[in-house]
Biopython code that builds the backbone (N, CA, C, O; Angstrom):
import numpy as np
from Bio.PDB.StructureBuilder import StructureBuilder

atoms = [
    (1, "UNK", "N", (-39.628, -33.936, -36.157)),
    (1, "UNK", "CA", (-38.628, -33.765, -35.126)),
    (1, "UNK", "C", (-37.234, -33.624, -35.735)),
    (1, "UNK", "O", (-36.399, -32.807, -35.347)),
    (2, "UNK", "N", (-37.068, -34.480, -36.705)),
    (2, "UNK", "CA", (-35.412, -34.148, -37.273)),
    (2, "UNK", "C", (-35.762, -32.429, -38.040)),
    (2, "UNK", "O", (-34.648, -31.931, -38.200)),
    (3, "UNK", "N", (-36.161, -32.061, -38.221)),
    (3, "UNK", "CA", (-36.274, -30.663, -38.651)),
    (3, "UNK", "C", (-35.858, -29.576, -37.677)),
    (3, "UNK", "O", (-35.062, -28.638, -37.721)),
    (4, "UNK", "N", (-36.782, -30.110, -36.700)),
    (4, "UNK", "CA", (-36.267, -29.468, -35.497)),
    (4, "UNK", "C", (-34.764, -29.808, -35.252)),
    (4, "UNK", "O", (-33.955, -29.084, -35.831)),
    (5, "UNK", "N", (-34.400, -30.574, -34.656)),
    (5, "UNK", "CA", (-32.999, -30.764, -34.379)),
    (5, "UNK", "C", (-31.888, -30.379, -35.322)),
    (5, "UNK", "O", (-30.787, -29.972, -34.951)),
    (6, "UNK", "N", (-32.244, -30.530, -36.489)),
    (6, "UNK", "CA", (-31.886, -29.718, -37.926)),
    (6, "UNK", "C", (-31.470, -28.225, -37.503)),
    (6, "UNK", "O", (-30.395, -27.626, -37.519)),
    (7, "UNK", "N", (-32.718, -27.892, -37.137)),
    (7, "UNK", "CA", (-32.685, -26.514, -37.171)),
    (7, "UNK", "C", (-31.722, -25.688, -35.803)),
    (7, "UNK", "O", (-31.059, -24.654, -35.878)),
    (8, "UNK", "N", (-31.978, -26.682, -34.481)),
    (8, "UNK", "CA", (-31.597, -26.255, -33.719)),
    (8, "UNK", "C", (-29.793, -26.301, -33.710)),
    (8, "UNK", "O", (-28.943, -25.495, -33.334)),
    (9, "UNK", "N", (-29.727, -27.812, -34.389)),
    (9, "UNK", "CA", (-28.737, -27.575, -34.358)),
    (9, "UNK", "C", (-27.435, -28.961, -33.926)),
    (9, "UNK", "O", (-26.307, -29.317, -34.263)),
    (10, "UNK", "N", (-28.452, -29.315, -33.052)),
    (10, "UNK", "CA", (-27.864, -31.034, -32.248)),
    (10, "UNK", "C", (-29.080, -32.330, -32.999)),
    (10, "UNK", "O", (-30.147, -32.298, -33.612)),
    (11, "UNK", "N", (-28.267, -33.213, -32.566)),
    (11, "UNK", "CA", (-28.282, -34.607, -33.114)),
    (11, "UNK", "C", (-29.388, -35.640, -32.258)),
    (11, "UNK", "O", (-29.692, -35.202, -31.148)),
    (12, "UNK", "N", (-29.905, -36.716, -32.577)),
    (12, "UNK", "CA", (-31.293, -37.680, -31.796)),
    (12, "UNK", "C", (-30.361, -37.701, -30.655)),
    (12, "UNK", "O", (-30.602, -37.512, -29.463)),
    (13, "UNK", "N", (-28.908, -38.049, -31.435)),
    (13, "UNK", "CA", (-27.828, -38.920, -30.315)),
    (13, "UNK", "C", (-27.893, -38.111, -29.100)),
    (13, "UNK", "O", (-27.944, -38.636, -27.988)),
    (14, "UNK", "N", (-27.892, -36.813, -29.286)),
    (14, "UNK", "CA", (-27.534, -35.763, -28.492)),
    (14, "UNK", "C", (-28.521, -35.669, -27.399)),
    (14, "UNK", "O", (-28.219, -35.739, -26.208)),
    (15, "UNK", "N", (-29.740, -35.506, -27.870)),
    (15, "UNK", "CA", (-30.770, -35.297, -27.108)),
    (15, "UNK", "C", (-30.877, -36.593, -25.620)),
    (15, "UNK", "O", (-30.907, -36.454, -24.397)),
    (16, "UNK", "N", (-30.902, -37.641, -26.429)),
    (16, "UNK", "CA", (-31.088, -38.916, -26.107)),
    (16, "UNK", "C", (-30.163, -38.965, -24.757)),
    (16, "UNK", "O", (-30.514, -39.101, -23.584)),
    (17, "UNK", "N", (-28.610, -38.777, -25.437)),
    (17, "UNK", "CA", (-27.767, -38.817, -23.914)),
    (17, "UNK", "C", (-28.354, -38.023, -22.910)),
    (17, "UNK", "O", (-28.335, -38.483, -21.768)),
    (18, "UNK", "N", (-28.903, -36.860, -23.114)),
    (18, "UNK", "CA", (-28.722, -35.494, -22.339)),
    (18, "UNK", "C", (-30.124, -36.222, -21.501)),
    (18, "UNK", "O", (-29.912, -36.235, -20.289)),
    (19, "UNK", "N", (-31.446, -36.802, -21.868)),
    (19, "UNK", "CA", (-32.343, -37.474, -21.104)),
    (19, "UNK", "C", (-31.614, -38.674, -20.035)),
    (19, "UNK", "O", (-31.684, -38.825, -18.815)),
    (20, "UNK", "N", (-31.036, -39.281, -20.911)),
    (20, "UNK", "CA", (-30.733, -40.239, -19.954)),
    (20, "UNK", "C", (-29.354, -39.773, -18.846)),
    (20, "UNK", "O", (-28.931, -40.450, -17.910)),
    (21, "UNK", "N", (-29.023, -38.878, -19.147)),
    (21, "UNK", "CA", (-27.966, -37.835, -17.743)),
    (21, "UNK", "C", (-29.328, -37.058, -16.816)),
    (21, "UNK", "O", (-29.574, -36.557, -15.719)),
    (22, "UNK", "N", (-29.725, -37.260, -17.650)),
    (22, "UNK", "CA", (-30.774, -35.583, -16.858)),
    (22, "UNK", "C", (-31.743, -37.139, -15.742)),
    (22, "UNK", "O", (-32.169, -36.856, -14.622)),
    (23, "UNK", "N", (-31.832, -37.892, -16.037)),
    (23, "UNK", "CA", (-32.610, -39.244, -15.274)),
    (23, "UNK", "C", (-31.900, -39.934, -14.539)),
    (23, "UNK", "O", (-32.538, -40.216, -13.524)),
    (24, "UNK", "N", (-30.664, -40.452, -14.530)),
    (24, "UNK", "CA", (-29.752, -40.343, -13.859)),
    (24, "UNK", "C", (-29.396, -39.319, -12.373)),
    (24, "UNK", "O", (-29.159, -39.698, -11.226)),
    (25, "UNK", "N", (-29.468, -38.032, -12.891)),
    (25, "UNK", "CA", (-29.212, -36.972, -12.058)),
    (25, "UNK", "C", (-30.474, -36.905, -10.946)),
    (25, "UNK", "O", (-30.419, -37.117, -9.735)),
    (26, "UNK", "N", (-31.712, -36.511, -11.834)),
    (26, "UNK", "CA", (-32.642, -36.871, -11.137)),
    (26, "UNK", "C", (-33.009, -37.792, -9.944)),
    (26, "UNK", "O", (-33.509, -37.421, -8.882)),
    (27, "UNK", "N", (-32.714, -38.912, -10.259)),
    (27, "UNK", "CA", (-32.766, -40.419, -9.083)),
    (27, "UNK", "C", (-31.662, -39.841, -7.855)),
    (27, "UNK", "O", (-31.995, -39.798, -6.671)),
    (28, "UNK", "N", (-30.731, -39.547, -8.195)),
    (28, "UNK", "CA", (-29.458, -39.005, -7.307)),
    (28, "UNK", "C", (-29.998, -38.214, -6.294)),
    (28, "UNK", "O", (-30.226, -38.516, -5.122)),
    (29, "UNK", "N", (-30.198, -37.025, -6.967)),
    (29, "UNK", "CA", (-30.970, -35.527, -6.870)),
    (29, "UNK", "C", (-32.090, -36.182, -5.374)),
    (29, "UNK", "O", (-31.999, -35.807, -4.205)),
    (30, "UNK", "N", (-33.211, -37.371, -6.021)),
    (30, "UNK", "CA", (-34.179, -37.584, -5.427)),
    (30, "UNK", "C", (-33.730, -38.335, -3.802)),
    (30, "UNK", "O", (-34.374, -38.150, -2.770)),
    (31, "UNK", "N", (-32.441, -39.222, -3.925)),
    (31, "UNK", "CA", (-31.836, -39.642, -2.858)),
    (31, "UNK", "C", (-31.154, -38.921, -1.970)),
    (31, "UNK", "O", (-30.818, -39.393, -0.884)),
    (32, "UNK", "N", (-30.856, -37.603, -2.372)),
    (32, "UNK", "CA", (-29.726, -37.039, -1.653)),
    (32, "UNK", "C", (-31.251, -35.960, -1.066)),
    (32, "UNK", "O", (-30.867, -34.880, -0.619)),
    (33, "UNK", "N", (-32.295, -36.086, -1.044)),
    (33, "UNK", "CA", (-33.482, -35.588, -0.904)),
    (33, "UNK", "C", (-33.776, -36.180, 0.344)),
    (33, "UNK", "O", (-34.043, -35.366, 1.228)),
    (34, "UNK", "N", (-33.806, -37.616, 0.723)),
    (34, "UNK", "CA", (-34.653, -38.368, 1.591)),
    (34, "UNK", "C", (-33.030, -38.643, 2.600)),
    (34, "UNK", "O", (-33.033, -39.668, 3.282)),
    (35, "UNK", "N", (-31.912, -37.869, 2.653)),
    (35, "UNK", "CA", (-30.709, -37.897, 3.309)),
    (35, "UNK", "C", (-30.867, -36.525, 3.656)),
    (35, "UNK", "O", (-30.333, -36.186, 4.712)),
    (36, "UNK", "N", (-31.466, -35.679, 3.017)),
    (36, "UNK", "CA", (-31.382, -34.081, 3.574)),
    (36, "UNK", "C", (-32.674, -34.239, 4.440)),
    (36, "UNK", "O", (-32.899, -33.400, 5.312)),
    (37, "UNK", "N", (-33.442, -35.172, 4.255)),
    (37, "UNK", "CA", (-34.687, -34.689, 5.432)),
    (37, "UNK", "C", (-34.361, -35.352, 6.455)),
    (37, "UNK", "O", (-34.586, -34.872, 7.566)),
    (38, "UNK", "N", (-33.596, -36.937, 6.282)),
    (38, "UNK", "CA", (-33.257, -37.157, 7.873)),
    (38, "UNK", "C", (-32.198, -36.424, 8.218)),
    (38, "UNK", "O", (-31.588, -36.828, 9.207)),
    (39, "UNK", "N", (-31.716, -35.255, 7.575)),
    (39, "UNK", "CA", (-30.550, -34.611, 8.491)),
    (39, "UNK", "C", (-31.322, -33.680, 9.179)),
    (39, "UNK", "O", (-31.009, -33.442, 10.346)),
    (40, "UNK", "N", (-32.350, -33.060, 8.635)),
    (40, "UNK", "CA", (-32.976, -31.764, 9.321)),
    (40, "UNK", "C", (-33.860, -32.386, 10.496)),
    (40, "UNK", "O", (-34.131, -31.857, 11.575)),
    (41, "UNK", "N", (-34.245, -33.647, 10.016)),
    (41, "UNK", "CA", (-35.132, -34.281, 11.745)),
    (41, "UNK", "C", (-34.249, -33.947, 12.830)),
    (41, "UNK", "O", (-34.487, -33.271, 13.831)),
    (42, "UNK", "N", (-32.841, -34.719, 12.360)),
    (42, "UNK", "CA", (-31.880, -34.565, 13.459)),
    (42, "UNK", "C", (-31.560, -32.982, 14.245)),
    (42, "UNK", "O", (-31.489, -32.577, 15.405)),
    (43, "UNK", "N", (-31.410, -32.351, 12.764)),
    (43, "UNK", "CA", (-30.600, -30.784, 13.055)),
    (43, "UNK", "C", (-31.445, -30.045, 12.186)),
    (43, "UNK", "O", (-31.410, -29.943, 10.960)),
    (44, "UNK", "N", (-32.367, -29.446, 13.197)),
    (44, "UNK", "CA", (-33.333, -28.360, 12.294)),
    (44, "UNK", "C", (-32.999, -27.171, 11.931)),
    (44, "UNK", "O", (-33.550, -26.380, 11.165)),
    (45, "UNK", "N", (-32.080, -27.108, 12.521)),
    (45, "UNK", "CA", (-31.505, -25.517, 12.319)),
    (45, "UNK", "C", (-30.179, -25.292, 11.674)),
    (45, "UNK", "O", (-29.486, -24.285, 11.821)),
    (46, "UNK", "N", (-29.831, -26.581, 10.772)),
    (46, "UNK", "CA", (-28.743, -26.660, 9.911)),
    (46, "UNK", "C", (-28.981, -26.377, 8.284)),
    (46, "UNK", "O", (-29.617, -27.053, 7.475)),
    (47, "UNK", "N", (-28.118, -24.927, 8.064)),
    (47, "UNK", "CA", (-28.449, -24.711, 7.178)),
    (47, "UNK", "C", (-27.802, -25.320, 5.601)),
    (47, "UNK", "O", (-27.031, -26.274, 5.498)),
    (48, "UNK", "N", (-28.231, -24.665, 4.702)),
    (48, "UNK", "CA", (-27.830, -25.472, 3.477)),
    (48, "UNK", "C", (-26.383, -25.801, 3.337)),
    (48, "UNK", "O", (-25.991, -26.966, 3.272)),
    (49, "UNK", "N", (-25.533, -24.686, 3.288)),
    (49, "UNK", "CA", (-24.178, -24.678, 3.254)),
    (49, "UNK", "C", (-23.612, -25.904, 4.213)),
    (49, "UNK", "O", (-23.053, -26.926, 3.814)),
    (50, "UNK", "N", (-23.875, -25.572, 5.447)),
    (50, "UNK", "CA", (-22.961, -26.915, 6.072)),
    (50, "UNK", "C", (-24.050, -27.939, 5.831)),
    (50, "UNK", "O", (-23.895, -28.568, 6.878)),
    (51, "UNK", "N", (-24.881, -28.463, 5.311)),
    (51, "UNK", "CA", (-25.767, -29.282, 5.172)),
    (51, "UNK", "C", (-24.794, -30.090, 3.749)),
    (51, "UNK", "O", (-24.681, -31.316, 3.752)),
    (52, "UNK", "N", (-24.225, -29.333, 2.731)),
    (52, "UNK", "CA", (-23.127, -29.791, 1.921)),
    (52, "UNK", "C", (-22.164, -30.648, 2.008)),
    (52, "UNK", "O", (-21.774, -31.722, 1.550)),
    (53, "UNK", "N", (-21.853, -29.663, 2.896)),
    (53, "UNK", "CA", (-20.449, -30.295, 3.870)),
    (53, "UNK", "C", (-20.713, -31.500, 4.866)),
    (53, "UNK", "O", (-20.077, -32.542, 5.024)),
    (54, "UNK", "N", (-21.429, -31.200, 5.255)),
    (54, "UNK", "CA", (-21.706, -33.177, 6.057)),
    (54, "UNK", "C", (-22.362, -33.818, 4.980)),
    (54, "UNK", "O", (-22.007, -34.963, 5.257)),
    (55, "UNK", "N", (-23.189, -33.972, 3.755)),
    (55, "UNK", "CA", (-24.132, -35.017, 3.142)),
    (55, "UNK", "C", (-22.540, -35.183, 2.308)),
    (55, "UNK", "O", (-22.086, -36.276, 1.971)),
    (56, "UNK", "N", (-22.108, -34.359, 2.165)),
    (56, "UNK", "CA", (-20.655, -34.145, 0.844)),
    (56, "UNK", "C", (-21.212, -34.900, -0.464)),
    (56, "UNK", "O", (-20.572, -35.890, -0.819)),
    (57, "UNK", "N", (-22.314, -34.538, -1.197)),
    (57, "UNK", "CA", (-22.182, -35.530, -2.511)),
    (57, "UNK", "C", (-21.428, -35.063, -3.356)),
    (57, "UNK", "O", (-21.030, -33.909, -3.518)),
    (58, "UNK", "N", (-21.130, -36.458, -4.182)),
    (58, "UNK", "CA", (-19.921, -36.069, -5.194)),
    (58, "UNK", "C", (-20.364, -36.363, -6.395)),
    (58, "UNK", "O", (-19.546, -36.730, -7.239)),
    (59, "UNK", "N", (-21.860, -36.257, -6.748)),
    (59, "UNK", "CA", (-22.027, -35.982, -8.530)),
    (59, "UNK", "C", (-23.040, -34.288, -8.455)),
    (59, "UNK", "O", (-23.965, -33.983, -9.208)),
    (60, "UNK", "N", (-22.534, -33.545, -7.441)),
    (60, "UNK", "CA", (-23.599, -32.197, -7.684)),
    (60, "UNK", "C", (-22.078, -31.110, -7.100)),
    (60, "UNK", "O", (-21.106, -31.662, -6.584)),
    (61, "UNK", "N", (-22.120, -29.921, -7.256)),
    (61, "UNK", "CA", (-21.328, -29.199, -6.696)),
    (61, "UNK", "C", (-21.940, -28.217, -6.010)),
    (61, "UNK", "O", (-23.171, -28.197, -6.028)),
    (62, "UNK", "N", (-21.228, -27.235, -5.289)),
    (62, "UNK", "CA", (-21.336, -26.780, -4.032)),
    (62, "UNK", "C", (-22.568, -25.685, -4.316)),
    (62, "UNK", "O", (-23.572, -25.610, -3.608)),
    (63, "UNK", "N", (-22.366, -25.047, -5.207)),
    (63, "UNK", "CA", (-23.328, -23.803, -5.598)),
    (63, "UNK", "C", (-24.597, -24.526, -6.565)),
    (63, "UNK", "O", (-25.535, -23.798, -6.889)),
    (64, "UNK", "N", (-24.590, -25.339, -6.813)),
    (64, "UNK", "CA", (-26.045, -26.123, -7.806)),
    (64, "UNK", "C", (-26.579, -26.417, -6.667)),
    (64, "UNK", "O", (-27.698, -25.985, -6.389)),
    (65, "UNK", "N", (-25.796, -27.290, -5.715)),
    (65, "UNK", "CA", (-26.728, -27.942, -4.278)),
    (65, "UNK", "C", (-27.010, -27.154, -3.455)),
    (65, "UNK", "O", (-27.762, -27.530, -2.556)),
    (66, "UNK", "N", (-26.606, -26.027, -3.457)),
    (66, "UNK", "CA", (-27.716, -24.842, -2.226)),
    (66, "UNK", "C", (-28.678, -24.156, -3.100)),
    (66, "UNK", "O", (-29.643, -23.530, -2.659)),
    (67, "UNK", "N", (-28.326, -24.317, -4.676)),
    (67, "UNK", "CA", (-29.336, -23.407, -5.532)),
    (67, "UNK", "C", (-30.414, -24.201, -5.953)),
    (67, "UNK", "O", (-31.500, -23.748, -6.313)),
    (68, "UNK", "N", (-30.019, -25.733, -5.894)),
    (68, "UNK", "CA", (-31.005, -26.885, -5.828)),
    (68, "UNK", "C", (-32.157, -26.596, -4.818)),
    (68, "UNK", "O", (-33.280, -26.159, -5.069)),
    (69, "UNK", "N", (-31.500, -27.017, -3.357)),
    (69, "UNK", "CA", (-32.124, -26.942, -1.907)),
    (69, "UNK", "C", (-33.023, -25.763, -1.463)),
    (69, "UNK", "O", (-34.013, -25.608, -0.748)),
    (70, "UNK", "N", (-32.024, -24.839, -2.396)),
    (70, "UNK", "CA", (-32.989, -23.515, -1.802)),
    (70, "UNK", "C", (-34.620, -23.052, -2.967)),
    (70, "UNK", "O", (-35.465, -22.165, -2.853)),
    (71, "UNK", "N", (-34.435, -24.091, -3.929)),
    (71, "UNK", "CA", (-35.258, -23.901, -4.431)),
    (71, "UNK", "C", (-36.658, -24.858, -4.421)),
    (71, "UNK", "O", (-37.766, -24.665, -4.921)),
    (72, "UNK", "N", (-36.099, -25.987, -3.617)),
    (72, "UNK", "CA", (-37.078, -26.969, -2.968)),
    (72, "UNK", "C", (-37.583, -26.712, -1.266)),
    (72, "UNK", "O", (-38.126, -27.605, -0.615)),
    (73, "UNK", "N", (-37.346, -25.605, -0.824)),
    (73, "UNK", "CA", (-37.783, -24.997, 0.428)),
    (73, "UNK", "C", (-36.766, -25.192, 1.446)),
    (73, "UNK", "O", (-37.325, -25.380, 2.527)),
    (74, "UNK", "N", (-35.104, -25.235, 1.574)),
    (74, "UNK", "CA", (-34.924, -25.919, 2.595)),
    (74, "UNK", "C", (-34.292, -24.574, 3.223)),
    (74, "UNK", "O", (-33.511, -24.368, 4.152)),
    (75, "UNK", "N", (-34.804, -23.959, 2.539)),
    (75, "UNK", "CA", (-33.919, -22.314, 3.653)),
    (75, "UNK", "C", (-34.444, -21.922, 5.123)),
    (75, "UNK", "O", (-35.643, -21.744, 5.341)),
    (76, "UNK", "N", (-33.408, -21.795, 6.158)),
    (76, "UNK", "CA", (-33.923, -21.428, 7.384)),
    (76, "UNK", "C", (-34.816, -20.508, 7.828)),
    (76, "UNK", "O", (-34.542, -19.310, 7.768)),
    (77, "UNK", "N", (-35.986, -20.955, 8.325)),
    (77, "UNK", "CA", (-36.838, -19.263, 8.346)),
    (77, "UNK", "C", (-35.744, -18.507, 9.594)),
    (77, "UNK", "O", (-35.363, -19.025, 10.644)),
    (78, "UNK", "N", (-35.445, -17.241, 9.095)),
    (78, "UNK", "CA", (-34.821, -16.271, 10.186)),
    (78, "UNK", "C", (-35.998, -16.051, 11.285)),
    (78, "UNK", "O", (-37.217, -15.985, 11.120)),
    (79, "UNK", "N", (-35.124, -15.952, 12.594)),
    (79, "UNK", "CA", (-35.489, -15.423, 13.667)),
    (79, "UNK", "C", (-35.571, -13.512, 13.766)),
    (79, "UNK", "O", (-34.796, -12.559, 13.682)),
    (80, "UNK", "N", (-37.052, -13.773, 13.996)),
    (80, "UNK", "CA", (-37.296, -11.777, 14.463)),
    (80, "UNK", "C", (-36.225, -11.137, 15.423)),
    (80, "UNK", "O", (-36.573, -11.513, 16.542)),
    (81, "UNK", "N", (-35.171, -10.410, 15.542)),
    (81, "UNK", "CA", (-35.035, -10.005, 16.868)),
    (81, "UNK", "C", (-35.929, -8.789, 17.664)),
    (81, "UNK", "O", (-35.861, -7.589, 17.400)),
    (82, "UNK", "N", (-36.875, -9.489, 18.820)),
    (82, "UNK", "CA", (-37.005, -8.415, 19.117)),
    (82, "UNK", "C", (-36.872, -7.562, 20.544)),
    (82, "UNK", "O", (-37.757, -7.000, 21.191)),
    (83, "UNK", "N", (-35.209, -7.689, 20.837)),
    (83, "UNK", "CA", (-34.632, -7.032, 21.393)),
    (83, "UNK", "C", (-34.874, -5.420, 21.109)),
    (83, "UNK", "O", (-34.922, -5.129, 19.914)),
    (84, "UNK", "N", (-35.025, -4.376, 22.012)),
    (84, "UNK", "CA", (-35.072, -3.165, 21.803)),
    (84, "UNK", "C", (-33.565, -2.480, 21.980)),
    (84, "UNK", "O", (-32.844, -2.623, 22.968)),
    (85, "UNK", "N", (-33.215, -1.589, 20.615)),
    (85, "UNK", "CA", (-31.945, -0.981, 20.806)),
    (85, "UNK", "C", (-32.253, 0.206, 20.643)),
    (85, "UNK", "O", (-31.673, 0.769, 19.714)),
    (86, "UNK", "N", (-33.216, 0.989, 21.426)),
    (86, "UNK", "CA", (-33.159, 2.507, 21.032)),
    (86, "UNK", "C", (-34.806, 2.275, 22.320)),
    (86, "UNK", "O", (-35.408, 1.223, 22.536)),
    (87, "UNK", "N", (-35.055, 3.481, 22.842)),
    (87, "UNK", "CA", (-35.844, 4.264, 23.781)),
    (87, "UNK", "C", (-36.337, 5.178, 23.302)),
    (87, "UNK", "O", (-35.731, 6.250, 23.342)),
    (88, "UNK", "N", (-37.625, 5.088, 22.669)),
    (88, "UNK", "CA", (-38.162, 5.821, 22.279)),
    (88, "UNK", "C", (-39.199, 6.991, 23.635)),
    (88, "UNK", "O", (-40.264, 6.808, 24.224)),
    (89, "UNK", "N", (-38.388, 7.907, 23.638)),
    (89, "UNK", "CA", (-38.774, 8.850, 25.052)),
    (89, "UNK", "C", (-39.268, 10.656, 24.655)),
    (89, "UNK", "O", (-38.686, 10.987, 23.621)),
    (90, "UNK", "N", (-39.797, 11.346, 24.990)),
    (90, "UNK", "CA", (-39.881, 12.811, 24.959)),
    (90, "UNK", "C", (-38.783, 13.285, 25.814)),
    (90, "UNK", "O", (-38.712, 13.352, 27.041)),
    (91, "UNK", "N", (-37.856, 13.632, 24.800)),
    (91, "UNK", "CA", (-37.098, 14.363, 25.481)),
    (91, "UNK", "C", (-37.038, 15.898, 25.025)),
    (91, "UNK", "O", (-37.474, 16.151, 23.902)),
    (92, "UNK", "N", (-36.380, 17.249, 26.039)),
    (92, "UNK", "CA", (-36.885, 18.013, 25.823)),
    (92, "UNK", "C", (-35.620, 19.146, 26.034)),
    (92, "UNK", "O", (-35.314, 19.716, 27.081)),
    (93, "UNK", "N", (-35.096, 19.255, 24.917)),
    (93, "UNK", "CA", (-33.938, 20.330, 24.706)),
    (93, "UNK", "C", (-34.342, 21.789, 24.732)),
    (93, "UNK", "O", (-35.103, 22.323, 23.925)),
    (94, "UNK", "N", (-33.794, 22.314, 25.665)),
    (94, "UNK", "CA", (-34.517, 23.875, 25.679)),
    (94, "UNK", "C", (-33.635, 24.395, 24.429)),
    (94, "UNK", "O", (-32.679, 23.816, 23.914)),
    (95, "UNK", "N", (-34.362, 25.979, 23.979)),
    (95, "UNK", "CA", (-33.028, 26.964, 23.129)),
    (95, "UNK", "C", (-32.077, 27.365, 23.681)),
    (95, "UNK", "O", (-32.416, 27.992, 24.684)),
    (96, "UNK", "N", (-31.201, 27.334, 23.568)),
    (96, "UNK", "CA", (-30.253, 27.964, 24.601)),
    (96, "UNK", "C", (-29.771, 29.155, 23.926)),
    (96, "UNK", "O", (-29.083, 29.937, 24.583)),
    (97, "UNK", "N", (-30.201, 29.573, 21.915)),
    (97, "UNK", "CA", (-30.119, 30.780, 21.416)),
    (97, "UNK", "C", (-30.861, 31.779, 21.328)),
    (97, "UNK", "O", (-30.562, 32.949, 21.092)),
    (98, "UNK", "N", (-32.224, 31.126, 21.596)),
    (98, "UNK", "CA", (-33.415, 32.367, 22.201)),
    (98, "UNK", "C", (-32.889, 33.876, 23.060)),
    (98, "UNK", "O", (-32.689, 33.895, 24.275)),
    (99, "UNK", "N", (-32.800, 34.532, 22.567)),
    (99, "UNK", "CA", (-32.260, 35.579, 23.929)),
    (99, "UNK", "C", (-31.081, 36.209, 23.978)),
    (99, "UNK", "O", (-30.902, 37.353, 24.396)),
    (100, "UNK", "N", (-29.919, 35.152, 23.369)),
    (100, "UNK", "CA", (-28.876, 35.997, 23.376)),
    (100, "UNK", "C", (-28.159, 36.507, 22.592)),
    (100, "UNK", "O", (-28.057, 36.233, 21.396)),
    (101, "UNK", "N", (-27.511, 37.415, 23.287)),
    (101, "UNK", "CA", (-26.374, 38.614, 22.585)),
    (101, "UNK", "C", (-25.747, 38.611, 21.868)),
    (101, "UNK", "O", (-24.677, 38.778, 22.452)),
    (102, "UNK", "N", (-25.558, 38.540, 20.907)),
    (102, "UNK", "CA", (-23.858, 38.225, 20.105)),
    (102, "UNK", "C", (-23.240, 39.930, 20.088)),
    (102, "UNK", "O", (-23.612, 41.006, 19.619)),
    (103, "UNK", "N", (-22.262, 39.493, 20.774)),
    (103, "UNK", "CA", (-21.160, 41.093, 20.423)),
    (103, "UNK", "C", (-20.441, 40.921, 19.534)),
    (103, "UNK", "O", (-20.210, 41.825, 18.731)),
    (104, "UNK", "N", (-19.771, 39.443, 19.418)),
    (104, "UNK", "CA", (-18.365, 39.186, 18.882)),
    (104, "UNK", "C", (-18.659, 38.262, 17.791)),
    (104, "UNK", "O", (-19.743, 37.714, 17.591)),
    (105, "UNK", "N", (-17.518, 38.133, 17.057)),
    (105, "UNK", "CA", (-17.470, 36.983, 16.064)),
    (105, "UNK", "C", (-17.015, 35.684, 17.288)),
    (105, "UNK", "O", (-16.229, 35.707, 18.235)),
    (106, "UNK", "N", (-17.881, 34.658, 16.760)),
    (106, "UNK", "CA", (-17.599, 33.424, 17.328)),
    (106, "UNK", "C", (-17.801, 33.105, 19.337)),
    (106, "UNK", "O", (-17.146, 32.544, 20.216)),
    (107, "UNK", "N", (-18.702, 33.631, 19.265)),
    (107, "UNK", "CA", (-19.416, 33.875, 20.526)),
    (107, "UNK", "C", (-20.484, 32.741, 20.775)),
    (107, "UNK", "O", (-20.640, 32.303, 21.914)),
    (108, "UNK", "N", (-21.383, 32.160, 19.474)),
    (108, "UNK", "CA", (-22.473, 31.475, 19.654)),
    (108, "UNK", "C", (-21.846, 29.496, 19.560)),
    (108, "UNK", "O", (-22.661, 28.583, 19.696)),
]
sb = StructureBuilder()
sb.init_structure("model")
sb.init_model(0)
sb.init_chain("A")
sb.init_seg("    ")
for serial, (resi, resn, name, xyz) in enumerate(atoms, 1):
    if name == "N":
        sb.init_residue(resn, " ", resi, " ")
    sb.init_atom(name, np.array(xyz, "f"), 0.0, 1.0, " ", f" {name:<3s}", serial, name[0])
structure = sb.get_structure()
C-alpha cells in the first residue's frame, strides 16, 4: 500500500482524513434522508429545489443536494398532458389554379 500512495502521490495521513470526512458526510447525508422522506409524506409534489430551501442544510450545497437527491430517486414523475391542441379533421381545399388564364404578369 505505501507504494501505492507513493505512486499516486498522497500520504496514509491523507487517505485516512478523507475516510473519516467521507463517514462523517455520509451519517449527515443519511439524516437529511429520513427529513426528506417525512417532507414528501407531507408534500408529495415538492420538488428537489425547494425541498433545499425548506430542509436548508448547511454541510451540503445547493447543486450536490439536488445532484445527491436526484440520484437517489427523488425526482417528480411529470404529469402527461393530455389536453388536445390541434383537430385532427379532413379538410378539403379545392385548386383554385386548375383552369385559369394568366394574361398578365402578376395575375395569379
Amino acid at each position: 500500500m505505501n507504494q501505492l500512495y507513493h505512486t499516486i502521490g498522497i500520504s496514509k495521513q491523507a487517505v485516512s482524513q478523507y475516510a473519516r470526512r467521507q463517514a462523517v458526510f455520509d451519517g449527515r447525508v443519511s439524516q437529511l434522508i429520513l427529513e426528506a422522506d417525512d417532507l414528501r409524506e407531507d408534500h408529495p409534489g415538492c420538488g428537489v429545489e425547494k425541498m433545499y430551501d425548506i430542509l436548508n442544510p448547511d454541510f451540503i450545497g445547493r447543486d450536490r443536494f439536488i445532484e445527491t437527491m436526484m440520484d437517489l430517486g427523488y425526482r417528480i414523475k411529470r404529469k402527461k398532458n393530455y389536453k388536445r391542441t390541434t383537430i385532427a379533421g379532413k379538410k378539403f381545399y379545392p385548386n383554385l389554379i386548375k383552369g385559369l388564364r394568366i394574361n398578365a404578369p402578376n395575375v395569379l
